[in-house]
C-alpha positions, 0 to 999 in steps of 0.5 A: 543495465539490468535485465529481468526475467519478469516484472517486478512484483509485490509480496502479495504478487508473488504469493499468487504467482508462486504456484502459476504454472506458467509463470515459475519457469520464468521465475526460476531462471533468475540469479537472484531476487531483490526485497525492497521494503520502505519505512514504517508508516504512522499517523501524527498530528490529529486535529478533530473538529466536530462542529464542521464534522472533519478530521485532519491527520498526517501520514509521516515515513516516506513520502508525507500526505495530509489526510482531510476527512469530511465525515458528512461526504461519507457514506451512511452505513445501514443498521440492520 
């Protein structure tokens, strides 16, 4: 059993909370601290279709999604 002294936390976290007064007591009383990382994550496989406005794509590293844009249900963006 693992016992912690605070929540798992991102890096983006911990630069919030580095300088939290109430929170770098808590922090100091680990032993150690554990980096966890995942794998680079790239887009392969682009399919683009312009008579029906999508594009297709996949995310490989980790977990694998396919991604479908229907460019028509974005929102306009206002020239200025």
């Amino acid at each position: 059993m693992l016992e912690l002294v605070y929540l798992p936390m991102s890096n983006q976290e911990a630069v919030w909370f580095k300088d939290d007064p109430e929170v770098e007591p808590l922090l100091r009383e680990s032993d150690f601290y554990v980096i966890g990382g995942r794998p680079e994550a790239k887009f392969i496989d682009f399919e683009e279709d312009d008579e029906i406005l999508t594009l297709r794509f996949a995310i490989e590293g980790g977990p694998s999604d396919e991604v479908r844009l229907d460019i028509r249900s974005l929102p306009r963006r206002r020239r200025q």
